[in-house]
C-alpha positions, 0 to 999 in steps of 0.5 A: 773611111777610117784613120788609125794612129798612135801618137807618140808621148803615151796616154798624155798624148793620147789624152790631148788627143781625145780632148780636142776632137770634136765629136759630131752627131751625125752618126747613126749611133756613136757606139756603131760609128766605126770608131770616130775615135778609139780610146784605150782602155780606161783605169780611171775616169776620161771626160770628153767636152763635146759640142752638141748640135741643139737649140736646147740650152746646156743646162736645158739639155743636161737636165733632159739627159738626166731626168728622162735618159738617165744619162749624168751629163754636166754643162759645158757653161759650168765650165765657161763655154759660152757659144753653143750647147757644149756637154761634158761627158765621162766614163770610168773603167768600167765593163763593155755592157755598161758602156754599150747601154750608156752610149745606147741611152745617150744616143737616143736622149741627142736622137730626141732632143737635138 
């Protein structure tokens, strides 16, 4: 099934929204989830801080994604998280094709790591 709601407070509600759902990866892709989440559309930069499922260290599994996926992740260490792979994601206003290859690209670098 899906939930669908509109917070009230805008896109600062919505923000806190998206910025304390944790995503998990049991999903057969993240862009074919039928929306875990759906985020209105961006006119600037929205970052995600996500936990990860994986024995791999962040710094392990960052530099993986960006070495062999081409996928610029950061470590959630850098931003002092301490139990687990934490990763922060982000994405700009950017076109749909664009975003689709880079889910497709990121899904298939957790696929093979995690």
């Amino acid at each position: 099934g899906m939930v669908s709601f509109r917070p009230k407070g805008g896109m600062e509600a919505a923000h806190r929204v998206v910025e304390n759902t944790e995503l998990f990866f049991l999903a057969e892709s993240l862009g074919g989830v039928e929306s875990l989440i759906e985020v209105p559309a961006a006119e600037g930069a929205f970052y995600f801080f996500v936990r990860v499922g994986t024995r791999l260290s962040p710094m392990a599994l960052t530099k993986k994604l960006i070495q062999v996926y081409k996928i610029a992740v950061i470590p959630g260490s850098a931003f002092g998280a301490k139990n687990g792979c934490h990763i922060r994601l982000s994405y700009g206003a950017f076109d749909s094709a664009a975003a689709t290859e880079g889910i497709d690209r990121l899904t298939r670098g957790l696929r093979a790591l995690c």
